[in-house]
C-alpha positions in Angstrom: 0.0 0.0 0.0 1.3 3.2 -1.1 2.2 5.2 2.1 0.7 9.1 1.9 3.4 11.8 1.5 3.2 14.1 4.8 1.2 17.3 4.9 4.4 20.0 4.3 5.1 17.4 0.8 1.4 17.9 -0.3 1.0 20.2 -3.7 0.0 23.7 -2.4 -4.3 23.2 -3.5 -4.0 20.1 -1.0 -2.5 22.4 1.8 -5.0 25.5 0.9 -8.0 22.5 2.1 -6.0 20.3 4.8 -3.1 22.7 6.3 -3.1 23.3 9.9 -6.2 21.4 10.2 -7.9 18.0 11.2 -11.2 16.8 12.0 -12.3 17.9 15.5 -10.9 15.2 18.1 -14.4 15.8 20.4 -17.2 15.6 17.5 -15.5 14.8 14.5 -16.7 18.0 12.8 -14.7 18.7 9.5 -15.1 22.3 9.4 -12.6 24.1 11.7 -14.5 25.0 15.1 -15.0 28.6 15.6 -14.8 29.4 19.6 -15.9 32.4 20.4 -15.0 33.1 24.1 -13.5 36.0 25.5 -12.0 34.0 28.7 -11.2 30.5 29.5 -11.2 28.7 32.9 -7.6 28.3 34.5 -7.4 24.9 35.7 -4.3 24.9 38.4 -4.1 28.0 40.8 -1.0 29.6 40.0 -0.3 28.7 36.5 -1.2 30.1 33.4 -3.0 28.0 30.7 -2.6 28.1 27.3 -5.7 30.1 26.5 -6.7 33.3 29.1 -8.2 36.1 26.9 -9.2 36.2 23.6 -7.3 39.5 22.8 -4.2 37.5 23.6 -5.2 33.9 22.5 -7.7 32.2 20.9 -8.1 29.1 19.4 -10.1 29.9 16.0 -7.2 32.3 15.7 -4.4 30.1 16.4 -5.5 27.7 13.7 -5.5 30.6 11.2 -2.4 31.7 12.4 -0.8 27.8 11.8 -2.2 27.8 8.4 -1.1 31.1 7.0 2.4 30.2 7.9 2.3 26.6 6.3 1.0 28.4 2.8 3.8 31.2 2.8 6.0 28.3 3.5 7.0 28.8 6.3 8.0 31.5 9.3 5.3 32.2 12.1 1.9 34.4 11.4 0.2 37.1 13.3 -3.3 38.3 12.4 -4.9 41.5 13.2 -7.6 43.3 12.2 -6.8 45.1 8.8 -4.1 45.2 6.2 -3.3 48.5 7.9 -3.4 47.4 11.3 -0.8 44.4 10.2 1.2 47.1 9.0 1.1 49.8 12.0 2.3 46.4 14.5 5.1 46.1 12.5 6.2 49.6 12.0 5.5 49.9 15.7 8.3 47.3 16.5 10.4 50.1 15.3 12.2 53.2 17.3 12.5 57.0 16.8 15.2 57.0 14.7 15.1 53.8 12.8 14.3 54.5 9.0 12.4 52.4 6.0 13.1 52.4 2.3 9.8 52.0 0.5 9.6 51.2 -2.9 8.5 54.2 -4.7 4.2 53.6 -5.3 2.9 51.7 -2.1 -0.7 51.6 -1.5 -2.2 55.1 0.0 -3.0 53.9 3.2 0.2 52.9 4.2 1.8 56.1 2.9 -0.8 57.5 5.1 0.1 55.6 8.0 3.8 56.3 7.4 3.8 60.3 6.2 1.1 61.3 8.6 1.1 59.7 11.7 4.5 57.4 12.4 6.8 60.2 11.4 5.3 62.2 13.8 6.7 59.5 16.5 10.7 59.8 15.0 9.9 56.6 12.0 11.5 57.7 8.9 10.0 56.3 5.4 12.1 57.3 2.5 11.2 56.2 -1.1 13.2 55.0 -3.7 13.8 53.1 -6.8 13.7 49.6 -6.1 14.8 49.0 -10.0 18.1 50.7 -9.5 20.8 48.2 -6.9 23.5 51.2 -7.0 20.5 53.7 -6.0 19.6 51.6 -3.2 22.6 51.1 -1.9 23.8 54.3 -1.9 21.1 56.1 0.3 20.6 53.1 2.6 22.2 54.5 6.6 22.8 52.9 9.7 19.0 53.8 10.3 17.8 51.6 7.9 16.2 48.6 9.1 14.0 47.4 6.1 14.0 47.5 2.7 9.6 47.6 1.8 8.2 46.9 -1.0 4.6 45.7 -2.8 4.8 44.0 -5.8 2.9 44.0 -8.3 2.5 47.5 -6.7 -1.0 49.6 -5.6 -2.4 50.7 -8.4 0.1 51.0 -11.6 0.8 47.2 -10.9 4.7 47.8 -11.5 6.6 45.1 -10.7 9.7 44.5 -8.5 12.8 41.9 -9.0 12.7 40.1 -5.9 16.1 38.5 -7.1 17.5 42.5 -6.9 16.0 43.3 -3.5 17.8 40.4 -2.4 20.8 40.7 -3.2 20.5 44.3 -2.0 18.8 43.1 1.6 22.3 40.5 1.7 25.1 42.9 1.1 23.6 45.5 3.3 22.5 43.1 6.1 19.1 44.5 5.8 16.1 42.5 6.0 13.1 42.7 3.2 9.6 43.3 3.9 7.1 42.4 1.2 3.3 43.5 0.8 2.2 40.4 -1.1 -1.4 41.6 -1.2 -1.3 41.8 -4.8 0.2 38.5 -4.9 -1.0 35.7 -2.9 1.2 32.3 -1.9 -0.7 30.2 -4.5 1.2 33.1 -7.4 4.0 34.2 -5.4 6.1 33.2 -1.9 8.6 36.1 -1.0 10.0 33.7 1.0 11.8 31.6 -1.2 13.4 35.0 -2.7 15.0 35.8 0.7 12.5 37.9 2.4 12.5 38.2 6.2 8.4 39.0 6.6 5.5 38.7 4.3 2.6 40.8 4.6 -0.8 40.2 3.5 -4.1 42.2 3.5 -6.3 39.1 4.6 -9.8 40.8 3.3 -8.5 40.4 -0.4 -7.3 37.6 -2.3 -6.6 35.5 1.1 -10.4 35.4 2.4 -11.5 36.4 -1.4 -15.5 36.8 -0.5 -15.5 40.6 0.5 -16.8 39.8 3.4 -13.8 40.0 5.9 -11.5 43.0 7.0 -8.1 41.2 8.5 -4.6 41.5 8.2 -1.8 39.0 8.7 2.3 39.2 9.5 4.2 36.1 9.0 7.9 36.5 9.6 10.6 34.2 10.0 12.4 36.5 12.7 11.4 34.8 16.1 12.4 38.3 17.8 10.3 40.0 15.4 7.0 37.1 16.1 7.5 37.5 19.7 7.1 41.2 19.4 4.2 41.4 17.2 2.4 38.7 19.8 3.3 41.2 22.3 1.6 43.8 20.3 -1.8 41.9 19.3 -2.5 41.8 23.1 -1.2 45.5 23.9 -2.9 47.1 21.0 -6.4 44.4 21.1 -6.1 45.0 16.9 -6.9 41.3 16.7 -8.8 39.5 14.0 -11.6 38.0 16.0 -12.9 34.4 15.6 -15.6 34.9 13.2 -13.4 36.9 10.9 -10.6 33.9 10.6 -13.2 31.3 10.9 -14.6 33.2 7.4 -11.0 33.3 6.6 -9.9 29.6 7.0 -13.2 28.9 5.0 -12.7 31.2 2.1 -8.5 30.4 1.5 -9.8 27.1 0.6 -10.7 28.3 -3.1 -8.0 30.6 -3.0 -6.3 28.5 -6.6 -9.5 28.1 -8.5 -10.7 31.8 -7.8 -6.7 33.2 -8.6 -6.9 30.8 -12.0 -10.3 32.3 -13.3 -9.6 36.1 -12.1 -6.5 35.8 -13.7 -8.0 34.6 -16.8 -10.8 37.2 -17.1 -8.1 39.9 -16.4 -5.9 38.9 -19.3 -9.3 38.8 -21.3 -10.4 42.3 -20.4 -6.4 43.8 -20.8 -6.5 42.4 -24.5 -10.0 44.3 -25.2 -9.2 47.5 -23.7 -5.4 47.3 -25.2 -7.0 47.6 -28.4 -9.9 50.1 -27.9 -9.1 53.8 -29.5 -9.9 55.8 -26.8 -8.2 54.0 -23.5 -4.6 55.7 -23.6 -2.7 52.8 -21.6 -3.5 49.6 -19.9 -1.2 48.0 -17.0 -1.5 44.1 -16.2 1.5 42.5 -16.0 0.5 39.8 -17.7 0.6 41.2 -21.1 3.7 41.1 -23.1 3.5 44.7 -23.5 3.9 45.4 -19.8 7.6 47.0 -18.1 7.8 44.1 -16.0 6.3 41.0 -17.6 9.4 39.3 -17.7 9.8 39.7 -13.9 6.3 38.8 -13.0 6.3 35.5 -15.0 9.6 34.3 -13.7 7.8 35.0 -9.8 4.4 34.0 -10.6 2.6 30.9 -10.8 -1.0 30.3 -11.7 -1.5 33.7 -14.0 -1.2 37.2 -13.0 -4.4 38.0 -10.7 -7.7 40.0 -11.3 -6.4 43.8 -11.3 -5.5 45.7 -14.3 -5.4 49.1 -14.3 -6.0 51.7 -17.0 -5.6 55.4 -18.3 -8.4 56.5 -20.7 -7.3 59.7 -22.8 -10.7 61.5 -21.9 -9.9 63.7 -18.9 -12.8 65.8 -18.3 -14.4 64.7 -15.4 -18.0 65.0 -16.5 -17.4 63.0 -19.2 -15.5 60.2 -17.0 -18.7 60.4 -14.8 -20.4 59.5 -18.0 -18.1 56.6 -18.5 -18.5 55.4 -14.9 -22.6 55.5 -15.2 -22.9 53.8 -18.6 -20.3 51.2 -17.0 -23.0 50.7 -14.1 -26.0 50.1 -16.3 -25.0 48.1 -18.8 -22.7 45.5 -17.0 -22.6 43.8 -13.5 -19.6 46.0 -12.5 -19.6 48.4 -9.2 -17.9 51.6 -8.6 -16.3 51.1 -5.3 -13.3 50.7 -3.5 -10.7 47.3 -2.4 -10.6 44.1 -4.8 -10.3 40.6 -4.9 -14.0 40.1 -4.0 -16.9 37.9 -6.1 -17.9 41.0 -7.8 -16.3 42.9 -10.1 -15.3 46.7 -8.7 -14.1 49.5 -10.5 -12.2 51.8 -8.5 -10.9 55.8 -9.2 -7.6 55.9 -6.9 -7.5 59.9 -7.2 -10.5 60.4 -4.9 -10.2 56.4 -3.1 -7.2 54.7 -2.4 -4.7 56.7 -2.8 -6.6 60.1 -2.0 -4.2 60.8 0.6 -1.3 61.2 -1.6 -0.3 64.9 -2.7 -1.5 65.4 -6.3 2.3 65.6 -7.6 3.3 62.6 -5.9 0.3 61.0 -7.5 1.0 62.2 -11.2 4.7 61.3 -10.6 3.3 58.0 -10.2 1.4 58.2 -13.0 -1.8 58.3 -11.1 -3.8 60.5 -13.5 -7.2 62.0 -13.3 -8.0 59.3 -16.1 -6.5 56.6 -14.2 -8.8 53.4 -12.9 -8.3 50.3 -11.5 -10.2 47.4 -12.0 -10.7 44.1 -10.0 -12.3 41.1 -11.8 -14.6 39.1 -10.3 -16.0 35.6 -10.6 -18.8 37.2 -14.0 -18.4 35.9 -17.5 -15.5 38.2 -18.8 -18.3 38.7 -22.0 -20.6 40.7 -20.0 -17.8 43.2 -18.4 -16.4 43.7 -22.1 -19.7 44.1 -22.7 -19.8 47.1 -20.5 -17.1 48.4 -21.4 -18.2 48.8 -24.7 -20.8 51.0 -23.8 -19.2 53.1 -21.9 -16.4 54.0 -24.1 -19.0 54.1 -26.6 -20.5 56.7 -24.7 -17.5 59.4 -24.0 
C-alpha cells in the first residue's frame, strides 16, 4: 500500500483544504470549530494556561495563524484586524530614529500611516527606486532597518525583481519586507526569494468573499513574532474568531478563484489594449507590460484580477459618464478594495490613494483618467460588454 506523502510534501491546492487542520478530536466535525469566548477557565491555581483572553489567544485564531504560515512556506503568522493594522504592528516594533526604504508607489493607506502619523513618533520612510541596486545602496544609513516593498505595486501594478532586492537586503544586512497583497502564496512566496516578513491584507485575495476586513504578519524573525504577539495583546487589533473562521473557510478556493480572475483579467487587458480611446492599460500579464518578464519568472498560476487603465478622456463630466454607462449596462460596481466575487471599478485619485499629494500622484502616473479594476468571478463577456458601452458613450 502506497504510504501518503506528509502534509508539508502535499502540492500547495491540497494544503489550501488540509493545512493546519484536522477533523475535530471531540465531534469529529470537519469544518474548523470557531470558539468564540473572551475568557477560558484556568485549571491549576498559580499557572497560566494556554488560553486566558481572547485579545491575547484564541483558538479559531491560532489555527488561522498555523495555516497562514504553512502556505507562505514557512516562518510564524500574526493576524490583526486590517491590512493596515498588520502594517502599523510592525512599524511599531520600530524606534524613533530607525528608517524604511519604500519602494516608490505603495498603497495610499500605508503612505498614510507612514507620512502622517508614524513620522510624527521619530519613524522615517524614504522612497526610492527599487529598479536601480547602486541607488539603493547608496542612500541606505545605519537607520535603515528594512527594505519595503509591494509587488505588483497599488495601483500602476509595477513590478519588482525580488532577485535585486535580495541581493541588495544580503550585502547591506538588511532585511526585506514584502506587501504580497497583490500576490497571494498560491502566485508568489517572497520567502523563497529571501524575504524576512510577508505581509498580507487578509480581506483580499486570502479570504476572497468581501466579506472579511483582516490582516496578517508572517515573519521568519522569532524576535520579530515575539514582538508582534506582544503587540496583538497590547494594541487588542486582533482578527476576531468569526473573521478567521470566514477566513480559514474562504483560502480554501484561493487557486480556482486566482486561476479564473486571472483569466478574465488577461481577457479584459487584450480588449481595452485595443480600444481607441483608453490611452494605456497596466497588467503585467501582457507582453507589452515594463515588467512581464519579472512577474512571470515570480508567478505561478496567471497574474491575478487587477489591471489598471488610463483612458485619454480627462474631463471629469465626461469620465462620470463613462463610470454610469459602465454601471448600467454590465454587473460592475464603482467602489473601492478588490479581490472580491464582484467585479469593482475603482478611481484611486478620490479612493485609495486620495491621501497622496497630487504631484506625488502624477509622478506616479496616477492621472485623473487613471482606474483600476478588479475582476470578479462574472463571465468576462458581459464586463467587455460594458465596457463597450461606456467608451462608446464618452
Amino acid at each position: 500500500m502506497k504510504s501518503q506523502p506528509s502534509k508539508s510534501k502535499y502540492h500547495f491546492s491540497t494544503l489550501l483544504v488540509h493545512a493546519g487542520e484536522e477533523p475535530d478530536s471531540q465531534t469529529g466535525s470537519i469544518a474548523p470549530v470557531l470558539v468564540r469566548s473572551k475568557t477560558f477557565s484556568q485549571n491549576i491555581f498559580g499557572e497560566e494556561g494556554e488560553y486566558q483572553y481572547s485579545r491575547g489567544k484564541n483558538p479559531t485564531r491560532v489555527k488561522l495563524e498555523e495555516k497562514l504560515a504553512i502556505l507562505e512556506g514557512g516562518g510564524q503568522a500574526s493576524v490583526f484586524g486590517s491590512g493596515v493594522a498588520a502594517e502599523a504592528a510592525l512599524f511599531l516594533t520600530l524606534s524613533p530614529g530607525d528608517q524604511l526604504f519604500c519602494c516608490q508607489e505603495i498603497y495610499g493607506g500605508t503612505y498614510r500611516l507612514l507620512s502622517e502619523l508614524l513620522n510624527r513618533f521619530g519613524i522615517v520612510s524614504r522612497f526610492v527606486n527599487f529598479n536601480n541596486e547602486k541607488e539603493i545602496c547608496a542612500a541606505v544609513t545605519p537607520q535603515t532597518k528594512y527594505l519595503w516593498v509591494e509587488t505588483p505595486t497599488n495601483p500602476s501594478l509595477h513590478v519588482i525583481d525580488f532577485s535585486l532586492v535580495a541581493r541588495v537586503s544580503k550585502q547591506l544586512s538588511i532585511p526585506f519586507v514584502v506587501d504580497s497583497t497583490f500576490a497571494p502564496p498560491c502566485s508568489t512566496r517572497p520567502f523563497e526569494y529571501g524575504a524576512e516578513t510577508v505581509i498580507h491584507s487578509l480581506s483580499k485575495y486570502i479570504a476572497g468573499h468581501n466579506d472579511v476586513l483582516g490582516g496578517a504578519v508572517i515573519t521568519k524573525n522569532p524576535g520579530l513574532h515575539e514582538r508582534l504577539v506582544f503587540m496583538q495583546k497590547t494594541l487588542g487589533a486582533v482578527l476576531s474568531p468569526d473573521e478567521c473562521y470566514r477566513v480559514l473557510q474562504g483560502v480554501k478556493t484561493l487557486t480556482l478563484r486566482w486561476r479564473w480572475v486571472s483569466e478574465s483579467a488577461l481577457c479584459v487587458s487584450r480588449f481595452l489594449v485595443t480600444h481607441r480611446k483608453v490611452k494605456r492599460v497596466l497588467y503585467p500579464g501582457l507582453i507589452s507590460h515594463p515588467g512581464h518578464v519579472i512577474a512571470k519568472r515570480q508567478s505561478r498560476e496567471g497574474f491575478g484580477g487587477v489591471l489598471s487603465f488610463e483612458l485619454r478622456e480627462h474631463r471629469l463630466e465626461k469620465l462620470k459618464c463613462f463610470v454610469d454607462v459602465l454601471r448600467k449596462t454590465s454587473p460592475i460596481i464603482y467602489g473601492e478594495s478588490l479581490a472580491s466575487p464582484e467585479t469593482i471599478i475603482s478611481y484611486p485619485a478620490l479612493m485609495s490613494h486620495k491621501s497622496l499629494p497630487q504631484e506625488v500622484r502624477r509622478s506616479l502616473g496616477i492621472s485623473d483618467s487613471f482606474f483600476r479594476l478588479s475582476l470578479g468571478f462574472e463571465d468576462p463577456k458581459d464586463i467587455i460588454f460594458g465596457f463597450t458601452s461606456a467608451l462608446n458613450a464618452i
